[in-house]
PDB file of N, CA, C and O in Angstrom:
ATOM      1  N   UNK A   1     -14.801   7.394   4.246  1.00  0.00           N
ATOM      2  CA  UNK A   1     -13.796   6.786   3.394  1.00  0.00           C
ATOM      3  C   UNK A   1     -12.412   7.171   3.898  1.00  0.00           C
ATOM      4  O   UNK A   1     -12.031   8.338   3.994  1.00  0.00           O
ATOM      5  N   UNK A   2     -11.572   5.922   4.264  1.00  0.00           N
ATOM      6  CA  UNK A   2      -9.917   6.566   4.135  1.00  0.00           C
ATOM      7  C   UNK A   2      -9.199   6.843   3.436  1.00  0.00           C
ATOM      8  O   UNK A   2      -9.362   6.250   2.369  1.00  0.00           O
ATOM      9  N   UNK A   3      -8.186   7.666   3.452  1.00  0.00           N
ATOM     10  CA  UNK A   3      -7.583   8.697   2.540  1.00  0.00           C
ATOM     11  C   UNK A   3      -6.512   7.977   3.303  1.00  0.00           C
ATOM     12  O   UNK A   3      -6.505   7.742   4.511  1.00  0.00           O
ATOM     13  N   UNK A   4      -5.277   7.551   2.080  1.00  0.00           N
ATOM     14  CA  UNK A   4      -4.167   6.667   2.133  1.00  0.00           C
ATOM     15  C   UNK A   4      -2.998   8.096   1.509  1.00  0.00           C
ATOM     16  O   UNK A   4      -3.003   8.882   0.562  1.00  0.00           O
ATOM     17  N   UNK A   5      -2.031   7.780   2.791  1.00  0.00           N
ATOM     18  CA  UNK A   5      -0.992   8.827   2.763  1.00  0.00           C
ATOM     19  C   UNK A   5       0.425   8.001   2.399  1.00  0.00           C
ATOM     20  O   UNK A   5       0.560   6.777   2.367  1.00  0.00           O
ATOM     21  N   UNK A   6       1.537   9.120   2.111  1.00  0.00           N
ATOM     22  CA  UNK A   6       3.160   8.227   1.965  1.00  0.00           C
ATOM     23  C   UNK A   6       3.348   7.376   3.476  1.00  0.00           C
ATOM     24  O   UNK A   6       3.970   6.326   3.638  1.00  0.00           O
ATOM     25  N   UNK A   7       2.608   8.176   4.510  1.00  0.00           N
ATOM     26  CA  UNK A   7       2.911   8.214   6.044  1.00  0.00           C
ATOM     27  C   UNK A   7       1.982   6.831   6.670  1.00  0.00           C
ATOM     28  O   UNK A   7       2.235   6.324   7.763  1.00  0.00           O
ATOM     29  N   UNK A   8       0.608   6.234   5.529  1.00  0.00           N
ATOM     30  CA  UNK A   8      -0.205   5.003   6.298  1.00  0.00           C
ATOM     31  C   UNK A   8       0.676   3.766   6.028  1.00  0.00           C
ATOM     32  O   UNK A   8       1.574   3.665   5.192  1.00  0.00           O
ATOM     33  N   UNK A   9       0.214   2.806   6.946  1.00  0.00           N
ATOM     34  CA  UNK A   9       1.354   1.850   7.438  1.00  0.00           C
ATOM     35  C   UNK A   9       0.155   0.929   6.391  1.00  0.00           C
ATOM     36  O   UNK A   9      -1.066   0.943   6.236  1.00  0.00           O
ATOM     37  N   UNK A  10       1.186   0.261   5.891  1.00  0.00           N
ATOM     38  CA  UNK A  10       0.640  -0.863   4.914  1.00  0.00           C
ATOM     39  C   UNK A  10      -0.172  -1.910   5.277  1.00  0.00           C
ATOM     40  O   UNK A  10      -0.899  -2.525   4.495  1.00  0.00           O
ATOM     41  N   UNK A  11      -0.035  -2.164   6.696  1.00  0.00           N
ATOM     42  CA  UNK A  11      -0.945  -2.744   7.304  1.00  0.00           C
ATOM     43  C   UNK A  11      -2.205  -2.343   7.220  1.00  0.00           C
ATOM     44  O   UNK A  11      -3.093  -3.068   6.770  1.00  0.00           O
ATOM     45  N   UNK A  12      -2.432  -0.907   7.735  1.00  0.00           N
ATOM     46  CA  UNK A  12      -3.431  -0.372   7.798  1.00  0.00           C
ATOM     47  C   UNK A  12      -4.424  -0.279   6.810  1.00  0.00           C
ATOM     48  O   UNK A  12      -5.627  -0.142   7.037  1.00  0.00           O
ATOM     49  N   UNK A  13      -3.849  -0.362   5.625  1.00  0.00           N
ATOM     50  CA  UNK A  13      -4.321   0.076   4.854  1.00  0.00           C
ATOM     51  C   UNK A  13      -5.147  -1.617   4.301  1.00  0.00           C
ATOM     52  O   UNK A  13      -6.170  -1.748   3.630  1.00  0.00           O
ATOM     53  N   UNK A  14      -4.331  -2.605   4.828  1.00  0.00           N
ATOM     54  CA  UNK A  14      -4.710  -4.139   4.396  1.00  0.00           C
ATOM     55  C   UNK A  14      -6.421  -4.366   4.945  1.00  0.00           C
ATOM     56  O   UNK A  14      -7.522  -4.722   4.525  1.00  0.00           O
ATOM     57  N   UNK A  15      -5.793  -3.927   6.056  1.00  0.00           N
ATOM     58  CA  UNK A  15      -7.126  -4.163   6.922  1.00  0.00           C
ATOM     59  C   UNK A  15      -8.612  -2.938   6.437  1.00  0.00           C
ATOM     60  O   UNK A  15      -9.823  -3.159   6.408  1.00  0.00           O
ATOM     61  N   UNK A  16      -7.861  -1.736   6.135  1.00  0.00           N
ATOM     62  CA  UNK A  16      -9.264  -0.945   5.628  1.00  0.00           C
ATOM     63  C   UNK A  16     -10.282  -1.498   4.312  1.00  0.00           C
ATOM     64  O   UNK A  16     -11.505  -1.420   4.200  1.00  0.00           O
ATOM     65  N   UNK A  17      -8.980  -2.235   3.140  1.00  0.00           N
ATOM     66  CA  UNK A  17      -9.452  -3.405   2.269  1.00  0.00           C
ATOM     67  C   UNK A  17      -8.330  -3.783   1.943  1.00  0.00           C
ATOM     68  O   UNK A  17      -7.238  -3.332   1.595  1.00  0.00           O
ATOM     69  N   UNK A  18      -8.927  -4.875   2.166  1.00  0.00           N
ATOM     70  CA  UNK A  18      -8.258  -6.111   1.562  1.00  0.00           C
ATOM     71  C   UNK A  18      -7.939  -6.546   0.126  1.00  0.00           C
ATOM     72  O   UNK A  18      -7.168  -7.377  -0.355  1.00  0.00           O
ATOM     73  N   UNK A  19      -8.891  -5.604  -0.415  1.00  0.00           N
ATOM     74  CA  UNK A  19      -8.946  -5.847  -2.453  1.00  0.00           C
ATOM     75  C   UNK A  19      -7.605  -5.237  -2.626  1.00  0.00           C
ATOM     76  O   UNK A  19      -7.230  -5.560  -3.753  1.00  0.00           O
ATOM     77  N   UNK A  20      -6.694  -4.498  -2.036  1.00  0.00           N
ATOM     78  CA  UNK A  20      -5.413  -3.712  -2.533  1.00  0.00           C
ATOM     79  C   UNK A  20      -4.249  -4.699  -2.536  1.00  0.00           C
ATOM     80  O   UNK A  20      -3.155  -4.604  -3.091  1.00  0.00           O
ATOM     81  N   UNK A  21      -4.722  -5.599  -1.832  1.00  0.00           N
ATOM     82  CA  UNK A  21      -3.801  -6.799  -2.110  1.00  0.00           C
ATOM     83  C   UNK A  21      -2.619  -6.886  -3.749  1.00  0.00           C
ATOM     84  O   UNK A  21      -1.435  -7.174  -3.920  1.00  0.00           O
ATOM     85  N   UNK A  22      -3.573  -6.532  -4.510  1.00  0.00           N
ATOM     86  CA  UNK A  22      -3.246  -6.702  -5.992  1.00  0.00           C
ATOM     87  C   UNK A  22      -2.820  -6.183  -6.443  1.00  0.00           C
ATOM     88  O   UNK A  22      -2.225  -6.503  -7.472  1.00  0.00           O
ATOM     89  N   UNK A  23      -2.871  -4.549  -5.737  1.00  0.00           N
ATOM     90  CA  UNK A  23      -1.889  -3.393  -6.170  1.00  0.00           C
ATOM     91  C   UNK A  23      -0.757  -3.620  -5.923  1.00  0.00           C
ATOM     92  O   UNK A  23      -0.030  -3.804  -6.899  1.00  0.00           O
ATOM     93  N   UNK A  24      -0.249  -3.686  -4.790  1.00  0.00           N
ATOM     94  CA  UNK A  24       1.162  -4.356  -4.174  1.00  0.00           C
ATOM     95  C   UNK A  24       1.753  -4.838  -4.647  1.00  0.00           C
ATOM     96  O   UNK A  24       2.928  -4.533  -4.849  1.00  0.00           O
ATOM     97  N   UNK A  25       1.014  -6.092  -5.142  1.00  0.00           N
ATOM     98  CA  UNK A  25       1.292  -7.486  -6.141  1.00  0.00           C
ATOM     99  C   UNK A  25       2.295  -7.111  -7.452  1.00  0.00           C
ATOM    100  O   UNK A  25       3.325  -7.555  -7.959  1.00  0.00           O
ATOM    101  N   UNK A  26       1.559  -6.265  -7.624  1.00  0.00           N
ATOM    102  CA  UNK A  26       1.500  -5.657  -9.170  1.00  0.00           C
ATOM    103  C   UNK A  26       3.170  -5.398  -9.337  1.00  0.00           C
ATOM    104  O   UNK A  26       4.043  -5.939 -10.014  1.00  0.00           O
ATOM    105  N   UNK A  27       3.147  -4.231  -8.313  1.00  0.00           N
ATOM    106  CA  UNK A  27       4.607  -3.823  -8.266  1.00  0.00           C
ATOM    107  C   UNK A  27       5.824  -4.452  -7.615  1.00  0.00           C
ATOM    108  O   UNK A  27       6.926  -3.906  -7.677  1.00  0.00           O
ATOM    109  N   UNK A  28       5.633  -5.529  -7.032  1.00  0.00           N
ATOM    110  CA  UNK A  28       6.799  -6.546  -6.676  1.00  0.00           C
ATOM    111  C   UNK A  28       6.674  -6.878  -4.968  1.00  0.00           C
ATOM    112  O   UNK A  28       7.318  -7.635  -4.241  1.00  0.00           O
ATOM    113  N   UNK A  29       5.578  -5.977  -4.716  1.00  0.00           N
ATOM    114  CA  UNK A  29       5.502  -6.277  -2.970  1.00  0.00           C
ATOM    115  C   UNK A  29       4.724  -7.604  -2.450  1.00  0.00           C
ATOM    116  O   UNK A  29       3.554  -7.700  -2.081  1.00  0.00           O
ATOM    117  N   UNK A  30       5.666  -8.532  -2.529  1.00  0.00           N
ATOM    118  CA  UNK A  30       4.677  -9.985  -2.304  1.00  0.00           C
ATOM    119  C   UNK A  30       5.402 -10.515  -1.104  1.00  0.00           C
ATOM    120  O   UNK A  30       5.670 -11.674  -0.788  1.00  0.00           O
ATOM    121  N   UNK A  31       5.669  -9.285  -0.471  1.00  0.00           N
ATOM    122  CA  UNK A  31       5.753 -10.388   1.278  1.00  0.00           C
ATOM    123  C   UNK A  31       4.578  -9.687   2.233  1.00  0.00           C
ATOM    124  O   UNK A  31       4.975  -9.337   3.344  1.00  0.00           O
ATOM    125  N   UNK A  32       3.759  -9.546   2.051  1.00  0.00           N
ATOM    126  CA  UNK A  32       2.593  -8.519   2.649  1.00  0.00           C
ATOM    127  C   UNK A  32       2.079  -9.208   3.758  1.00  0.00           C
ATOM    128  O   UNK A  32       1.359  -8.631   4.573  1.00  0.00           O
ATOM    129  N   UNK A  33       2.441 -10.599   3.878  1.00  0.00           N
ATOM    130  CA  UNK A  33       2.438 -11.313   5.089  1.00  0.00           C
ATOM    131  C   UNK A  33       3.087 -11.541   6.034  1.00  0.00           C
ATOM    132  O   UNK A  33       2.829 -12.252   7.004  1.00  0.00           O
ATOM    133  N   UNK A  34       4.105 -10.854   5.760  1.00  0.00           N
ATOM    134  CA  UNK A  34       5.513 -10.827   6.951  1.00  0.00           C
ATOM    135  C   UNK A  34       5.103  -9.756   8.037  1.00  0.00           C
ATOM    136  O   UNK A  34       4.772  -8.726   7.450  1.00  0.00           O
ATOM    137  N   UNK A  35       5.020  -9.645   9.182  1.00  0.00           N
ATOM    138  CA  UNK A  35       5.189  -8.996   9.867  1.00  0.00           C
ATOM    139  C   UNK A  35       5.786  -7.658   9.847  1.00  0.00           C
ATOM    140  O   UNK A  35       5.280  -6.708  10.445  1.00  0.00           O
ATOM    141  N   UNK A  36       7.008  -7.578   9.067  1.00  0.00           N
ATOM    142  CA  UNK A  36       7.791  -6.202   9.272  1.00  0.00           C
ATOM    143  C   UNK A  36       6.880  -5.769   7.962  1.00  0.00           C
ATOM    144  O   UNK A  36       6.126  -4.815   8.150  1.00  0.00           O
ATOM    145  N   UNK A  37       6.878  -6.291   6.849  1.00  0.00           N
ATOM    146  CA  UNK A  37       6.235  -5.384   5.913  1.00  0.00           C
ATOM    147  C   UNK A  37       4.823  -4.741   5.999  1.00  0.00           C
ATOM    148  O   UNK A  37       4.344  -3.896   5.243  1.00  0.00           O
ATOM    149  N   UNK A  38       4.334  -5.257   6.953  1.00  0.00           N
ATOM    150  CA  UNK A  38       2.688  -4.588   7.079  1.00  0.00           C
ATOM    151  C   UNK A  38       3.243  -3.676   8.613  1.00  0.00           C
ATOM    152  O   UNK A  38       2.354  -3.117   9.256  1.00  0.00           O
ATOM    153  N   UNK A  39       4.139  -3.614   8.925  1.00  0.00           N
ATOM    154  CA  UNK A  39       4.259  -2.469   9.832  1.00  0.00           C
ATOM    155  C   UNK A  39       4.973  -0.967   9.370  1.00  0.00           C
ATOM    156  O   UNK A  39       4.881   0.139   9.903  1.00  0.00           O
ATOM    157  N   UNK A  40       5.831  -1.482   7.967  1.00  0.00           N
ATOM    158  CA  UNK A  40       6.502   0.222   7.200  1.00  0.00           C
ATOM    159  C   UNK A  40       4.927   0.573   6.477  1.00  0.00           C
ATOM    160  O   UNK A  40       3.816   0.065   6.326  1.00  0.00           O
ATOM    161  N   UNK A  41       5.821   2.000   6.113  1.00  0.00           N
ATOM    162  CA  UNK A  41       4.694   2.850   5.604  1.00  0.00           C
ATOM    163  C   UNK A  41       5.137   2.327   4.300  1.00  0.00           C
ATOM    164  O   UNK A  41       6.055   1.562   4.006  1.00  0.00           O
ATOM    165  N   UNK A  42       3.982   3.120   3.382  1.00  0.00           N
ATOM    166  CA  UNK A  42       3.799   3.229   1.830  1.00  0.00           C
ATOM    167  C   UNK A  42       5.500   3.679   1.473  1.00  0.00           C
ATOM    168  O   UNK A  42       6.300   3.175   0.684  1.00  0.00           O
ATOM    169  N   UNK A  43       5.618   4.713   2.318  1.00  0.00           N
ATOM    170  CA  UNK A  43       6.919   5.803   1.528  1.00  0.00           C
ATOM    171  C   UNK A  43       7.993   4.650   1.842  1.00  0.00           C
ATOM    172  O   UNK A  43       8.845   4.453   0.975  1.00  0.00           O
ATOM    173  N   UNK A  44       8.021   3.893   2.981  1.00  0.00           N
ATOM    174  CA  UNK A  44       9.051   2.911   3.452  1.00  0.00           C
ATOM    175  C   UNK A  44       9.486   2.267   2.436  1.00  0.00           C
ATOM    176  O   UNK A  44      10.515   2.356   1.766  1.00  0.00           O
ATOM    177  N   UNK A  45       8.215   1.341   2.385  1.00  0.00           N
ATOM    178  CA  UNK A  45       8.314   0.429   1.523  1.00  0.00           C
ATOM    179  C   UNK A  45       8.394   0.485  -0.089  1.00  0.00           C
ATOM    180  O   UNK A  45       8.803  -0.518  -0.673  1.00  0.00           O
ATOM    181  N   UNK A  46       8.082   1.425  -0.695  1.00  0.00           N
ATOM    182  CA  UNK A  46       8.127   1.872  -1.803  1.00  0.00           C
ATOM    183  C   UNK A  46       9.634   2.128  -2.474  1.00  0.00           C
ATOM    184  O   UNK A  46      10.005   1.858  -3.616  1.00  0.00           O
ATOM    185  N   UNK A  47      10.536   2.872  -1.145  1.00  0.00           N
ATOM    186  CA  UNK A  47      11.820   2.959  -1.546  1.00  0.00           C
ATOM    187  C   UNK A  47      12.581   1.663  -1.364  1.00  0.00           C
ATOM    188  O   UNK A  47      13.704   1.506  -1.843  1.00  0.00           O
ATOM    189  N   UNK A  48      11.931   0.712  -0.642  1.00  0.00           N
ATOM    190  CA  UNK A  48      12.968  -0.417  -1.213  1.00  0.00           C
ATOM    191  C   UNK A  48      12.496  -1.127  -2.395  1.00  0.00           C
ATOM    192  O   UNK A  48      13.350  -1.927  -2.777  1.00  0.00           O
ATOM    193  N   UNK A  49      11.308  -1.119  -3.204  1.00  0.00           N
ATOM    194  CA  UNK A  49      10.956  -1.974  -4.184  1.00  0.00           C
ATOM    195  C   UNK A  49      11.303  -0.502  -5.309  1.00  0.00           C
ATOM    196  O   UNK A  49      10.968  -0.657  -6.484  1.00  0.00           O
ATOM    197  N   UNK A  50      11.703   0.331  -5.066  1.00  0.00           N
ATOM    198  CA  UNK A  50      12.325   1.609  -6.310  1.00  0.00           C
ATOM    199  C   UNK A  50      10.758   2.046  -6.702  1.00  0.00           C
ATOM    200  O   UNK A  50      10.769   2.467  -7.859  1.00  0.00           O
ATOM    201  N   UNK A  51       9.626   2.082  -6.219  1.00  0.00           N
ATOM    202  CA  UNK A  51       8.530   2.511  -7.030  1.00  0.00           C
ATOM    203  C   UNK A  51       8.115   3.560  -6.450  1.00  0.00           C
ATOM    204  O   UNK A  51       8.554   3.670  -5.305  1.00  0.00           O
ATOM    205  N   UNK A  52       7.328   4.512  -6.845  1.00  0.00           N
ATOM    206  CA  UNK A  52       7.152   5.759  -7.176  1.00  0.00           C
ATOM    207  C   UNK A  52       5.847   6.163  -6.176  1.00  0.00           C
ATOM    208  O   UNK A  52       4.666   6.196  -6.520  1.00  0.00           O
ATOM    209  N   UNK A  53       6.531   6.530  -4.538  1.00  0.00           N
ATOM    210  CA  UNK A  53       5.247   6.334  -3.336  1.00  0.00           C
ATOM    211  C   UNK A  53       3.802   7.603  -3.860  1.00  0.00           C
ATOM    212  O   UNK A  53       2.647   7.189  -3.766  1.00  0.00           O
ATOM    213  N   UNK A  54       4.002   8.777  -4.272  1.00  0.00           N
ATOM    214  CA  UNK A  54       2.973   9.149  -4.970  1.00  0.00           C
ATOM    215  C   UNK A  54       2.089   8.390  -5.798  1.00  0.00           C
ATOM    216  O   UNK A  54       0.892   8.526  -5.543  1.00  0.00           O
ATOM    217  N   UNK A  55       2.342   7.771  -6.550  1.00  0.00           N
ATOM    218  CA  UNK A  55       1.730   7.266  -7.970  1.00  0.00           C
ATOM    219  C   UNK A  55       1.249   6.112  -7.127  1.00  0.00           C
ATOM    220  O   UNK A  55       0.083   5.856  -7.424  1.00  0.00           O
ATOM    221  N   UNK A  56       1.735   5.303  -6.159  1.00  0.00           N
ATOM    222  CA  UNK A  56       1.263   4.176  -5.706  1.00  0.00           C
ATOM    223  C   UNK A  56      -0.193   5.020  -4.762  1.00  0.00           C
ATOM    224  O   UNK A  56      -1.353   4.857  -5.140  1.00  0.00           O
ATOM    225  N   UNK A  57       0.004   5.493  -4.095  1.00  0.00           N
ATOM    226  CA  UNK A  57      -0.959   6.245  -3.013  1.00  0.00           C
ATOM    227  C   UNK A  57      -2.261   6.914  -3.920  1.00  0.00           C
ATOM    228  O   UNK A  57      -3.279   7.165  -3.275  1.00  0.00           O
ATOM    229  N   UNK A  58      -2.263   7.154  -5.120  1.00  0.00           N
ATOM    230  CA  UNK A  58      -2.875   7.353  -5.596  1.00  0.00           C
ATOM    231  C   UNK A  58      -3.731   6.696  -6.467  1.00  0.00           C
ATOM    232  O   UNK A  58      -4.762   7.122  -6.986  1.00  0.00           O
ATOM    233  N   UNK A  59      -2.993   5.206  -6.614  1.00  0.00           N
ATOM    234  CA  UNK A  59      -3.503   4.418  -7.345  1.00  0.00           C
ATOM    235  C   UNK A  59      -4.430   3.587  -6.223  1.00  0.00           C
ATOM    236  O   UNK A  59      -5.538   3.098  -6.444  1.00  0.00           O
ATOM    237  N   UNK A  60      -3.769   3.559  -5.099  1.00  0.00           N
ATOM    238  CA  UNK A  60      -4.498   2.832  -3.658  1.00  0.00           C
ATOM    239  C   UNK A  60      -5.756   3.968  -4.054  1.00  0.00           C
ATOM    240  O   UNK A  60      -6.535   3.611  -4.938  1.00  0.00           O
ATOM    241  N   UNK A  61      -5.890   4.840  -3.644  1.00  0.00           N
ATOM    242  CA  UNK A  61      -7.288   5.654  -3.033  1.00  0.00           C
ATOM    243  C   UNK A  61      -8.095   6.131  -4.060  1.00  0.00           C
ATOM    244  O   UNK A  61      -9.179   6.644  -3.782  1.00  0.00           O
ATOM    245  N   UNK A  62      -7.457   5.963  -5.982  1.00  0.00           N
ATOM    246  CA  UNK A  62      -8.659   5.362  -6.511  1.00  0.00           C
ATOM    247  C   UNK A  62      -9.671   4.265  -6.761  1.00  0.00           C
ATOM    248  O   UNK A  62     -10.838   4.213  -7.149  1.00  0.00           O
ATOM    249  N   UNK A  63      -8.427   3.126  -6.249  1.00  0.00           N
ATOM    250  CA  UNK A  63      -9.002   2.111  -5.880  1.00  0.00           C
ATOM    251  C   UNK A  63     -10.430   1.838  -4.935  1.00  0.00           C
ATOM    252  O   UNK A  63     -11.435   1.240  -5.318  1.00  0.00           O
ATOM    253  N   UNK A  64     -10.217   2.411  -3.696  1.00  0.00           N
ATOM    254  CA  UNK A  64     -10.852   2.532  -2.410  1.00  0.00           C
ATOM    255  C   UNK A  64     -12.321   3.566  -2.726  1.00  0.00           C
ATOM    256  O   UNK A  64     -13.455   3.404  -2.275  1.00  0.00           O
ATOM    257  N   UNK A  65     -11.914   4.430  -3.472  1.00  0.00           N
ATOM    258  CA  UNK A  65     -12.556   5.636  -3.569  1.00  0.00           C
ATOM    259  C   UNK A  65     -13.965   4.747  -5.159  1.00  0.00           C
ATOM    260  O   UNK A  65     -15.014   5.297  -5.493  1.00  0.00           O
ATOM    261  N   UNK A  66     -13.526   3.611  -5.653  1.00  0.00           N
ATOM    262  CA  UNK A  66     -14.384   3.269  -6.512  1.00  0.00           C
ATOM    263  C   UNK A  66     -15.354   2.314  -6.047  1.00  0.00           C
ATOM    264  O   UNK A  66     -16.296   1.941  -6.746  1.00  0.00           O
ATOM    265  N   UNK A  67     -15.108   1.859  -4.719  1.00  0.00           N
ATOM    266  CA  UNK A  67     -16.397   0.997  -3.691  1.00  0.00           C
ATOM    267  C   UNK A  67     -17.260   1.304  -3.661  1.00  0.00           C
ATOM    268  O   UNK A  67     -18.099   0.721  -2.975  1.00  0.00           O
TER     269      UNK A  67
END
């Protein structure tokens, strides 16, 4: 199982699953198809949508962790 850090690139994390799509969603990240946004990290991207890169990283890898 992968373990999702402030430091994994959002990409990466698309491709490990794809169901996290919705998390993103949730919090305002709906360009997940652009190129630059699947190349910043969690912590990157988190500080430009103002949300809280702990609480997100954790909400990713209970996600992952309930497969």
């Amino acid at each position: 199982m992968a373990v999702i850090t402030k430091d994994t690139i959002i990409g990466d994390i698309l491709d490990i699953d794809e169901t996290t799509v919705p998390i993103f969603l949730e919090i305002g990240m709906h360009c997940l198809g652009c190129p630059a946004s699947r190349g910043e990290t969690v912590e990157m991207a988190c500080m430009v949508h103002g949300v809280d890169a702990d609480e997100l990283v954790q909400k990713i890898n209970e996600h992952i962790a309930d497969k």
